[in-house]
KEKE-3310 file (N, C-alpha, C; in steps of 0.2 Angstrom, whole numbers, plus 5000, padded with zeros to 4 digits):
npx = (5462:5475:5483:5496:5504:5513:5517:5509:5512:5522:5511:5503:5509:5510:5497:5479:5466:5449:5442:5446:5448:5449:5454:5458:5462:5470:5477:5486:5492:5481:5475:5485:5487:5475:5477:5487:5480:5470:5478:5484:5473:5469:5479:5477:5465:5453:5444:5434:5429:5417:5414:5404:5398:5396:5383:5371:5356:5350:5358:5364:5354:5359:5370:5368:5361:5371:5379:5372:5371:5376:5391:5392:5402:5404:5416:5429:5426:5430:5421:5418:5416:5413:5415:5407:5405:5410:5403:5393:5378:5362:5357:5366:5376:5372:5370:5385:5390:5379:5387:5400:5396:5393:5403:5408:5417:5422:5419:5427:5429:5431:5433:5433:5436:5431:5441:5443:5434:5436:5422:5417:5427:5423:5412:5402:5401:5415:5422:5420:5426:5439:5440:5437:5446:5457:5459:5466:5472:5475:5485:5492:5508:5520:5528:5543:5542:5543:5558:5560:5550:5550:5564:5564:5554:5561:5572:5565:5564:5575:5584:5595:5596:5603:5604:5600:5591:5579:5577:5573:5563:5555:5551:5544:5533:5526:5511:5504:5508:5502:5506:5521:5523:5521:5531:5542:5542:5544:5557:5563:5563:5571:5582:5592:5603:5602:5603:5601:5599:5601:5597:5591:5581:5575:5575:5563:5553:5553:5554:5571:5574:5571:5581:5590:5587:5596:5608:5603:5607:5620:5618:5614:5625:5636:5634:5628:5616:5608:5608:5601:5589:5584:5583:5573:5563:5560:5561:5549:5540:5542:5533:5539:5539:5537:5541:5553:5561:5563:5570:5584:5589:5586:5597:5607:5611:5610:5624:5634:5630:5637:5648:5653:5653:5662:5673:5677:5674:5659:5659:5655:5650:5660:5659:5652:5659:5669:5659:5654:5666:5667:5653:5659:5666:5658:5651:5650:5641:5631:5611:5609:5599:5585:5585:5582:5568:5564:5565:5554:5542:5540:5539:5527:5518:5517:5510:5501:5497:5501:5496:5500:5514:5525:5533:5537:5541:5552:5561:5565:5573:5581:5589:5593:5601:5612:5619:5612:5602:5585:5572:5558:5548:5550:5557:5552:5545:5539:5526:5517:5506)
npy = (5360:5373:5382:5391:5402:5398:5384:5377:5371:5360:5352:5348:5341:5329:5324:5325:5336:5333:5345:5365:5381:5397:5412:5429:5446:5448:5446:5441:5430:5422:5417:5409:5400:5395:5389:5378:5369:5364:5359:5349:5342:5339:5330:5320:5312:5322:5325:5334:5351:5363:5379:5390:5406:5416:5426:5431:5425:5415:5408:5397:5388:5381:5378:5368:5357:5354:5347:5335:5328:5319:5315:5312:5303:5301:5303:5309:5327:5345:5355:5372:5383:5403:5415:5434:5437:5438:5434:5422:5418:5414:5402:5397:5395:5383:5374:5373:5366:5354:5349:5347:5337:5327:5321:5318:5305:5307:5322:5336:5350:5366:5384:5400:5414:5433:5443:5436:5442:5443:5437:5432:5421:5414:5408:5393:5385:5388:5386:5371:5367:5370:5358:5346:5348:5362:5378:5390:5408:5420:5432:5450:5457:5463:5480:5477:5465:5464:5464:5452:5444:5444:5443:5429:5426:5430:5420:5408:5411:5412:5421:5435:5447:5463:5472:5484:5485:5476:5483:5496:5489:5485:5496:5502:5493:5490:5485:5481:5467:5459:5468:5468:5454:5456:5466:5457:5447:5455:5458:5446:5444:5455:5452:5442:5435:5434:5442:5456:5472:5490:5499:5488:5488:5501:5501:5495:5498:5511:5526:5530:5544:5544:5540:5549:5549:5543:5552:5563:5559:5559:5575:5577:5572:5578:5592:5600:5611:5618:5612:5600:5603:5606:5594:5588:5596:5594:5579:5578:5585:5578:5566:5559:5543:5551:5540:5535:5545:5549:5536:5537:5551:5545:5535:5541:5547:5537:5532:5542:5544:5529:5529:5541:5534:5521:5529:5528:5529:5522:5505:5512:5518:5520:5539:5541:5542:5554:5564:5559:5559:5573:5575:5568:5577:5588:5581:5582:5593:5590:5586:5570:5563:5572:5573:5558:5559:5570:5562:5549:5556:5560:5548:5546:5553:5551:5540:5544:5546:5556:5574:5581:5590:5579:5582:5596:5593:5582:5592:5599:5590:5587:5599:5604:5591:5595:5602:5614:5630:5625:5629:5636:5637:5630:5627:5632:5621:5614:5608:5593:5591)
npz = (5566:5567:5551:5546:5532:5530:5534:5528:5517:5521:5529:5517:5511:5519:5522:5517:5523:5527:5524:5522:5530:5521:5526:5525:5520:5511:5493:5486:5494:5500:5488:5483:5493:5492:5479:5483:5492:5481:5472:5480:5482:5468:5465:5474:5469:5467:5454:5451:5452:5460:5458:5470:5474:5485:5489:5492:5506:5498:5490:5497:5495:5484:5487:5495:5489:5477:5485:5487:5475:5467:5459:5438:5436:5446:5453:5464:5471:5472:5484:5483:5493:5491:5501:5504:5514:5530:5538:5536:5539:5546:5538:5530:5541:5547:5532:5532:5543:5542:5530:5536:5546:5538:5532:5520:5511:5497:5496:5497:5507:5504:5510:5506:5515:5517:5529:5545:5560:5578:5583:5573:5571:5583:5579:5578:5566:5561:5571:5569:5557:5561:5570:5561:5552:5543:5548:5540:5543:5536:5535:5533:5525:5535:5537:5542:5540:5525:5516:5520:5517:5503:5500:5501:5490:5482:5479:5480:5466:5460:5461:5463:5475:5479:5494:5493:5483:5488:5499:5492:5484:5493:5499:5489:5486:5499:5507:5497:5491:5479:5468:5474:5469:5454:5451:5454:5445:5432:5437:5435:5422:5417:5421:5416:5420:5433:5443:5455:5457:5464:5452:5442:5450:5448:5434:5430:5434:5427:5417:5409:5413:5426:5432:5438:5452:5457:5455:5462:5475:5474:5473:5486:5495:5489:5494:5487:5487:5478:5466:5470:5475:5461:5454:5462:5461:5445:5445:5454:5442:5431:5436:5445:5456:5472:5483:5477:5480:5490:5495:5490:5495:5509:5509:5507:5517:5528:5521:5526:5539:5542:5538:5544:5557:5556:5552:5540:5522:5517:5506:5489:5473:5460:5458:5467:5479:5478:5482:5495:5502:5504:5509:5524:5529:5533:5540:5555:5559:5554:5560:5564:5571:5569:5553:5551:5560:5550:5540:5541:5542:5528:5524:5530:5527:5513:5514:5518:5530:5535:5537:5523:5513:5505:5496:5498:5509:5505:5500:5511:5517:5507:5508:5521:5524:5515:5523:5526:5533:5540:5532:5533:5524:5515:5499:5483:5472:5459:5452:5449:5435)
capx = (5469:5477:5488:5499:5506:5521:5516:5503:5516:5524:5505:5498:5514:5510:5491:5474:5462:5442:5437:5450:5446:5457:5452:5461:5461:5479:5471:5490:5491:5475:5474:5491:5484:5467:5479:5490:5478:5469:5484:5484:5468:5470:5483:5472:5461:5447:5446:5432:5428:5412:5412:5399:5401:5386:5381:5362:5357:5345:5362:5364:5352:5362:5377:5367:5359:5377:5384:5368:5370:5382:5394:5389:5404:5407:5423:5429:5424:5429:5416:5424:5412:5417:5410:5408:5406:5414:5396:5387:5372:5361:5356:5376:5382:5368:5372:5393:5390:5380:5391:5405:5393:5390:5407:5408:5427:5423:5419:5434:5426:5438:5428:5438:5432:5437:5447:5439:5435:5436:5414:5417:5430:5418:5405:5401:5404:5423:5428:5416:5432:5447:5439:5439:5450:5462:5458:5473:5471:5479:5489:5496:5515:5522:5535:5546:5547:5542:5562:5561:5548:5553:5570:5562:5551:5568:5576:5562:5562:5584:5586:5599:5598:5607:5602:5597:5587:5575:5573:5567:5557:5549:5549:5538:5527:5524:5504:5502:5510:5501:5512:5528:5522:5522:5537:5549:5540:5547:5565:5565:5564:5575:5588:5591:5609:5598:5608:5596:5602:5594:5597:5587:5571:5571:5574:5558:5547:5554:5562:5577:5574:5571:5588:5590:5586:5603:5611:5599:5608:5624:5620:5616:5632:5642:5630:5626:5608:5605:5607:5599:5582:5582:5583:5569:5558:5562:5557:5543:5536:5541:5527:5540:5538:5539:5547:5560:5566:5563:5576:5589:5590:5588:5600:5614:5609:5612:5629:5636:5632:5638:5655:5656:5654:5668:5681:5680:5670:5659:5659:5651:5651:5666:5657:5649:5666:5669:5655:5655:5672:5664:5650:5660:5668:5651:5646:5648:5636:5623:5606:5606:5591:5581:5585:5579:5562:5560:5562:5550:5537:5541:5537:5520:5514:5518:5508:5492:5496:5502:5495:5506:5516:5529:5539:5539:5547:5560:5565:5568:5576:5589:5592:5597:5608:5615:5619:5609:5596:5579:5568:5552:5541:5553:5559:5548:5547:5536:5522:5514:5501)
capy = (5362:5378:5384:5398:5401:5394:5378:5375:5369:5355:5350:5344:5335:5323:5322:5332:5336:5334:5353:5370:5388:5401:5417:5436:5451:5448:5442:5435:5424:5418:5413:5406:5393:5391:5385:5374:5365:5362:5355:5343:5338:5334:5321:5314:5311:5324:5327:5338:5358:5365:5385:5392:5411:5418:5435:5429:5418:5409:5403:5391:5383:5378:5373:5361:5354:5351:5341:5331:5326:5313:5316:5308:5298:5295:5307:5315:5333:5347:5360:5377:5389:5408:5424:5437:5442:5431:5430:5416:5417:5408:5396:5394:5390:5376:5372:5371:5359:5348:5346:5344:5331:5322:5318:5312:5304:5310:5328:5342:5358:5372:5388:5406:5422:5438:5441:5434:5447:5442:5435:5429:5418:5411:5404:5386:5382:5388:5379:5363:5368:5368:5350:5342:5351:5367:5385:5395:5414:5425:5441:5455:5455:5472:5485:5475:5457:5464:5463:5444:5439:5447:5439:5425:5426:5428:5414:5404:5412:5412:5428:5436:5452:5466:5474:5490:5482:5474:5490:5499:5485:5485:5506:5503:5489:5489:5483:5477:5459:5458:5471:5466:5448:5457:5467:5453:5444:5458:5460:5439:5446:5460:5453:5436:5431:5432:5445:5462:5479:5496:5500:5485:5487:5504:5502:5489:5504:5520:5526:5531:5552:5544:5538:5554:5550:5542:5560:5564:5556:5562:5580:5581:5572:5583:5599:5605:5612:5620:5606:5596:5607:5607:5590:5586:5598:5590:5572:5577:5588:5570:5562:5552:5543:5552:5535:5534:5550:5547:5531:5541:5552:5540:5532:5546:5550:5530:5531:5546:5538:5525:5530:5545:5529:5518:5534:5528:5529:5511:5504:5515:5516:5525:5541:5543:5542:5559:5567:5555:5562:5581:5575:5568:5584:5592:5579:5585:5596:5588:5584:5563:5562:5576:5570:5553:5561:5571:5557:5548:5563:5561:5542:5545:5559:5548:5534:5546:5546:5562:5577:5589:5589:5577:5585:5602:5589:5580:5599:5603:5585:5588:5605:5600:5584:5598:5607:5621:5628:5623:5631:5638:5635:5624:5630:5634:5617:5611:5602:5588:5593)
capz = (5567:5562:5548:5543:5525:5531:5536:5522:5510:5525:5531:5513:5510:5524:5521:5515:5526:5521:5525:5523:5528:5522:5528:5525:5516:5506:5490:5483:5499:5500:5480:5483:5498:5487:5473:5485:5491:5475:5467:5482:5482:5461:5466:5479:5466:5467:5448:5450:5456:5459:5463:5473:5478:5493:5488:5497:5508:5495:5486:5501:5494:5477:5488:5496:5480:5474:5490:5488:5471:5466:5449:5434:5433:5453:5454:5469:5470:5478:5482:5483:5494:5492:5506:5501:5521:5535:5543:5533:5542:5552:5532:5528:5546:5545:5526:5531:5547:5541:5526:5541:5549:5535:5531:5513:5508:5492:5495:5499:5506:5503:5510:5506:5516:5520:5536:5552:5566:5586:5583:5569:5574:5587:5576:5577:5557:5562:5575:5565:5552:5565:5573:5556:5544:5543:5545:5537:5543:5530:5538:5529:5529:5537:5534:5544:5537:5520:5516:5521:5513:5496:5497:5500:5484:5474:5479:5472:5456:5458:5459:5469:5475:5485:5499:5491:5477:5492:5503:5486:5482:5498:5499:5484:5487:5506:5507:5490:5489:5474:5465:5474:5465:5449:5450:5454:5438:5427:5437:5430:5414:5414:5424:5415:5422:5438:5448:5454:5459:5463:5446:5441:5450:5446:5428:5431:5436:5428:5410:5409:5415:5434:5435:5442:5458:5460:5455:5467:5482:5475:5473:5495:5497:5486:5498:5480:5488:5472:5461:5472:5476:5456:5453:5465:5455:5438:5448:5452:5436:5428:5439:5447:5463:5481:5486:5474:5478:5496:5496:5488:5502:5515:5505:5507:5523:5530:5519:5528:5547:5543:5535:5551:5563:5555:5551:5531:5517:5515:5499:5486:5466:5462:5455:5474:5485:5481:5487:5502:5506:5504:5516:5529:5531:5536:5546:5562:5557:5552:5565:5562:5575:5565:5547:5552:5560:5544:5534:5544:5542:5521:5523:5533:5521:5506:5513:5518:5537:5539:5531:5522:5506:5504:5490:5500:5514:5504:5499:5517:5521:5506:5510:5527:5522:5513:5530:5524:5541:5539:5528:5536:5521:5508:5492:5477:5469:5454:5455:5442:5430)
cpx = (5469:5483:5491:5503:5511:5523:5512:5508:5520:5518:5503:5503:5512:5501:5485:5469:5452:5438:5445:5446:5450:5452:5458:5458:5467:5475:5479:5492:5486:5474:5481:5490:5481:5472:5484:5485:5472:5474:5483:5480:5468:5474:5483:5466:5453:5446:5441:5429:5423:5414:5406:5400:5394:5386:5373:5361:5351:5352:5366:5362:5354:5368:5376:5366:5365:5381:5378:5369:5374:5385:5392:5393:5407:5414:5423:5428:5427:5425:5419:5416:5417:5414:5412:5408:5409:5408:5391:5381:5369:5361:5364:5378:5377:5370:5380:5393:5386:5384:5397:5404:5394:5396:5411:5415:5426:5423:5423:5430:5431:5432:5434:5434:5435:5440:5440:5437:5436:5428:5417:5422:5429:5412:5407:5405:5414:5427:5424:5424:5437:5445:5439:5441:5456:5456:5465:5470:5476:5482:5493:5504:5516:5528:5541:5549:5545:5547:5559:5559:5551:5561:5570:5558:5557:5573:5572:5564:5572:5584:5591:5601:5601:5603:5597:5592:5580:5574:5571:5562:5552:5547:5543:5532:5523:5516:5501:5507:5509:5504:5516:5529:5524:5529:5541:5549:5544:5555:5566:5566:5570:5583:5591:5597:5607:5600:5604:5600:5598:5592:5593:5582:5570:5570:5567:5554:5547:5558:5568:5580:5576:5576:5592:5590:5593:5609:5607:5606:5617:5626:5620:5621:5637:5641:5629:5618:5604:5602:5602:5591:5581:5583:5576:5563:5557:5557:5549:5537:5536:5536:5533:5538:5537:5544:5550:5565:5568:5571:5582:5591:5592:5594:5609:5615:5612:5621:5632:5637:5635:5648:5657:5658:5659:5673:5682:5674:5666:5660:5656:5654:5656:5664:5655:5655:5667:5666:5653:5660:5668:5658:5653:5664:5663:5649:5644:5643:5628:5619:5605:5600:5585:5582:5582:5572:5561:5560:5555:5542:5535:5536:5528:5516:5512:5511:5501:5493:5498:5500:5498:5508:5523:5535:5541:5544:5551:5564:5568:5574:5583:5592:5597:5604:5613:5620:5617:5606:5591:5576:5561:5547:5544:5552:5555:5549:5541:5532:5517:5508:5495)
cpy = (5369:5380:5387:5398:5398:5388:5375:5369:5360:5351:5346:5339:5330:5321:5329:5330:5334:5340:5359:5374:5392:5409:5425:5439:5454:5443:5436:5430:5419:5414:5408:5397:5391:5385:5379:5367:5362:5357:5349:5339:5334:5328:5320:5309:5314:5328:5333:5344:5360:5373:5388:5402:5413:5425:5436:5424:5414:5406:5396:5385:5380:5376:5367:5356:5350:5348:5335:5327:5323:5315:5313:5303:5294:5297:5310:5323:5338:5353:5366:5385:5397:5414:5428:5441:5436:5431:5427:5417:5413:5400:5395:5393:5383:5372:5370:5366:5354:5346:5343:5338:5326:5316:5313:5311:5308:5316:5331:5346:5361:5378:5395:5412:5425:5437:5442:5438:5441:5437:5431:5421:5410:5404:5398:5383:5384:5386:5372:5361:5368:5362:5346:5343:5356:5372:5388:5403:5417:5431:5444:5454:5462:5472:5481:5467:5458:5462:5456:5440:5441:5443:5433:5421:5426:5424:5408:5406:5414:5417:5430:5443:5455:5470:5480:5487:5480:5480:5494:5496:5486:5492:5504:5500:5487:5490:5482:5473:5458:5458:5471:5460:5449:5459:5463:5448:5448:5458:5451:5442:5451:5458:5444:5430:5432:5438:5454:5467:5483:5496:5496:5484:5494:5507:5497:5494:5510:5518:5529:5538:5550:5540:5543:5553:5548:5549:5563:5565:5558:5568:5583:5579:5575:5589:5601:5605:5616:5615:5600:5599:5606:5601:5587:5589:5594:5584:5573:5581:5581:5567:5554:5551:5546:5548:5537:5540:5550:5542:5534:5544:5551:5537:5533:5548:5543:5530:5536:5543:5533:5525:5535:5539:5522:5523:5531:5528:5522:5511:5507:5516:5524:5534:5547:5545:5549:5563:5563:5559:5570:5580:5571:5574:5587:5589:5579:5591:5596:5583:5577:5562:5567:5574:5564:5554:5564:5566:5551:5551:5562:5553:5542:5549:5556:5541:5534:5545:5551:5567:5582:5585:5586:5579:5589:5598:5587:5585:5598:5596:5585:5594:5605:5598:5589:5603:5614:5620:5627:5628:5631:5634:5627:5627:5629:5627:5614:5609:5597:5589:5590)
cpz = (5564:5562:5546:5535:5525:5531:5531:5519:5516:5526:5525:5511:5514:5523:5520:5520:5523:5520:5526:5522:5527:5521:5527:5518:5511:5502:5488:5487:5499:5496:5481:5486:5493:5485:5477:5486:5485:5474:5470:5481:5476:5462:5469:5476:5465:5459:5446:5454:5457:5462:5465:5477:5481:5492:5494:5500:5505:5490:5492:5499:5489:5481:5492:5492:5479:5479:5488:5482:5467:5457:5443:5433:5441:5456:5460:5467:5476:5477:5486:5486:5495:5496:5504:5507:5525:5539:5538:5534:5546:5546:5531:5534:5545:5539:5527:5539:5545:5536:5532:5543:5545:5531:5527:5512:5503:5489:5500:5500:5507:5503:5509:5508:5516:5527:5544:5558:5572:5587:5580:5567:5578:5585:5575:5571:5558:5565:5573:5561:5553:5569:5566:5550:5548:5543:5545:5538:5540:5531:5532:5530:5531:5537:5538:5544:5531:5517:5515:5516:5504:5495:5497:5492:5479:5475:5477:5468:5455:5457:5465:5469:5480:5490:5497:5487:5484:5495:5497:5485:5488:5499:5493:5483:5492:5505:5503:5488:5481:5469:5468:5470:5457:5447:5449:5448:5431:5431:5432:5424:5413:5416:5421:5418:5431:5446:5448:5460:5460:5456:5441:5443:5449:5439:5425:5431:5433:5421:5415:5414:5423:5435:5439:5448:5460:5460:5460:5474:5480:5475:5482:5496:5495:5492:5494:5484:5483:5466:5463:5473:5467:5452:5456:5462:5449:5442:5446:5447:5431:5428:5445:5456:5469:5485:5483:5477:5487:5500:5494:5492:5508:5514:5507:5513:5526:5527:5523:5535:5547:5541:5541:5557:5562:5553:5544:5529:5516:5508:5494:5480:5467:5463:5463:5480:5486:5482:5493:5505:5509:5511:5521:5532:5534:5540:5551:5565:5556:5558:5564:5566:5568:5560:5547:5555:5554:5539:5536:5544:5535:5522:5526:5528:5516:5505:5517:5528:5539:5533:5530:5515:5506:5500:5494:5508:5514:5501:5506:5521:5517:5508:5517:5528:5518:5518:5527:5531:5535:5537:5532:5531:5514:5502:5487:5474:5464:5454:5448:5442:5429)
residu = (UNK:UNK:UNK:UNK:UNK:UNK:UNK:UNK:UNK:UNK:UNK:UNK:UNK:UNK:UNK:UNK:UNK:UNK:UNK:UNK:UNK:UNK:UNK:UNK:UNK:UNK:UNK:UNK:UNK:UNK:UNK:UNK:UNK:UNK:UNK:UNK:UNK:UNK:UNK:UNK:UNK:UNK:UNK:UNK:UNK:UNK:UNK:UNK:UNK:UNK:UNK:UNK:UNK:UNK:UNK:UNK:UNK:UNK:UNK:UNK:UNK:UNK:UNK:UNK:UNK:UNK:UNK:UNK:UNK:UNK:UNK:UNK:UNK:UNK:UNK:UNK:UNK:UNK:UNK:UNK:UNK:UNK:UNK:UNK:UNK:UNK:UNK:UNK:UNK:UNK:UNK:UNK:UNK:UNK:UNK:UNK:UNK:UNK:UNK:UNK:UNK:UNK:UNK:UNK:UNK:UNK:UNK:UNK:UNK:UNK:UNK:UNK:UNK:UNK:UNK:UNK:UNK:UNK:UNK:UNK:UNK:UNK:UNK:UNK:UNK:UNK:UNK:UNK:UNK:UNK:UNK:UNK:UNK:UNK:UNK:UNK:UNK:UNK:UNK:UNK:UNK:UNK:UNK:UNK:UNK:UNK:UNK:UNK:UNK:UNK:UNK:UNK:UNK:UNK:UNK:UNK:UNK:UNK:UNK:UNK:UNK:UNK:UNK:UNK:UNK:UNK:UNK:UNK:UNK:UNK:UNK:UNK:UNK:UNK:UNK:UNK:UNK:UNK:UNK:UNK:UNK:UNK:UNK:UNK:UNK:UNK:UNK:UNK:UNK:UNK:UNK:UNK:UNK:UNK:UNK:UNK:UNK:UNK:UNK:UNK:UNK:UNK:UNK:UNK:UNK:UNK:UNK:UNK:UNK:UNK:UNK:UNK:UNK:UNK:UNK:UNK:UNK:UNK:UNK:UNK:UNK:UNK:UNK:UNK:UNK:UNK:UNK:UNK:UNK:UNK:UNK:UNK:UNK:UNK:UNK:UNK:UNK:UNK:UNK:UNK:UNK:UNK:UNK:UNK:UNK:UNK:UNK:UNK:UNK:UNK:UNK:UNK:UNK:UNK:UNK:UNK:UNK:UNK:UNK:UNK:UNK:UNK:UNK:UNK:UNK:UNK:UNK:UNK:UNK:UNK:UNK:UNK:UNK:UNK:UNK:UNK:UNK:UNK:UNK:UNK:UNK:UNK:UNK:UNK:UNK:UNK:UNK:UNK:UNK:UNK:UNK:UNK:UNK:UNK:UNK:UNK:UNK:UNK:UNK:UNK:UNK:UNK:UNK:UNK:UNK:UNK:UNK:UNK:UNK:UNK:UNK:UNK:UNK:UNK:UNK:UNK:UNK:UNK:UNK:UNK:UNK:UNK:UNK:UNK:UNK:UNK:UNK:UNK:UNK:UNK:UNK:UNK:UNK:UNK:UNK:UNK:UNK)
# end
């Protein structure tokens, strides 16, 4: 049969299989199953673990050995094959079917590779593992359920966060789960009464200097294009982010469409309303399609798919929001040492 991270957790509740493949290249998903099913199998009763990692195929021959050779005390076992390629070979596909064949109660195969291609898919020993077990394929999550899953992550761990807090969190950790894993371990800590805000994940990541970016997002809404060209320097001679400074913007830029398309101001900390007020006076001014492609452009640079200099792009994205014209080359701004 086959698994998805989502089902894993419903699947071992109802019974353990005697064979799991769990395949990908997301290490904190993959460890995460590994560790699920473990746990289950220990209160199945398989009290002991053997690992086995396949760097060559003469280590086949030690993971035979160790199905062949019964415990000292008679304990279920489970034997934990680990690849270091998704193609075993022709010695390890033979080595994990007959294991499959041989169909011992008291031995668990739990095999972990990287991520399966379209061939590799194919081979025998894998569908051996979807006719007598689980294979779990492990996917990256993408910029578009990252949000989810993250709010998801902090409702286990009782957190409750806002909107803004998650689209930062996810502007910062988009294709490393790992470090969104860690972050939301420190907002635990920092946030004890359990309740997260921007100002909370990016007092998690940043001293006190890069709280700036929020003056940021209120010096293009006031139209200060001086103050605001001169804060984005500062940023980054700091060393701070590209994102942080990025979400700020997009930040002021969303606040603005959003307040011109209901005829008020949204909700905003008191501090910010009047320069909200200042940019909706200009906003008929301002290029919303174009501000949204250069933010667009900023976020691809930032993330190595587009080439050019993201800083000298979130120059020309505030100056802009500022309704200044477009800067041919972008303003003289700083750069980290």
């Amino acid at each position: 049969m086959k698994l998805t991270s989502e089902s894993l957790t419903a699947h071992l509740a109802q019974r353990l299989l005697p064979a799991y493949l769990i395949s990908g290249d997301e290490p904190l998903l993959a460890g995460e199953a590994a560790d699920a099913v473990r746990a289950r199998a220990r209160a199945a009763g398989f009290a002991e673990r053997e690992v086995h990692f396949i760097e060559r195929s003469g280590d086949w021959d030690d993971v035979r050995a160790a199905a062949a050779n019964l415990s000292l005390f008679g304990s279920r076992r489970v034997l934990e094959v680990r690849l270091v390629s998704a193609r075993p070979g022709a010695a390890g596909s033979a080595v994990l079917l007959a294991l499959l064949e041989a169909a011992d109660p008291d031995l668990l195969l739990l095999v972990l590779a990287p991520r399966l291609d379209r061939d590799a898919q194919a081979a025998e020993w894998v569908r051996a593992i979807e006719r007598r077990g689980a294979w779990l394929p492990v996917w990256p999550v993408d910029a578009e359920r990252l949000a989810g899953w993250l709010r998801e992550r902090c409702r286990r761990l009782g957190l409750e966060t806002t909107d803004e807090a998650l689209e930062l969190l996810a502007a910062r950790t988009e294709g490393n789960l790992l470090a969104a894993h860690q972050e939301l371990g420190k907002l635990a800590w920092l946030a004890p009464s359990g309740k997260i805000d921007a100002e909370t994940v990016l007092a998690s990541v940043a001293d006190s200097s890069r709280f700036d970016v929020f003056q940021l997002g209120e010096a293009v809404l006031a139209g200060d294009t001086a103050r605001a060209l001169r804060m984005l320097a500062g940023l980054r001679a700091e060393g701070t982010e590209a994102t942080l400074a990025l979400w700020a913007l997009t930040r002021s830029l969303r606040d603005v469409w959003t307040a011109q398309l209901s005829g008020a101001a949204p909700p905003a900390w008191q501090r910010r309303s009047a320069a909200l007020v200042r940019a909706l006076q200009r906003a008929p001014r301002l290029p919303f399609a174009a501000l949204a492609a250069r933010a667009v452009r900023v976020d691809r640079m930032i993330k190595g798919r587009l080439i050019g200099d993201a800083w000298e792009e979130l120059a020309l994205l505030a100056a802009e929001l500022c309704a200044q014209p477009p800067l041919a080359h972008g303003p003289p701004v700083a750069r980290a040492s």
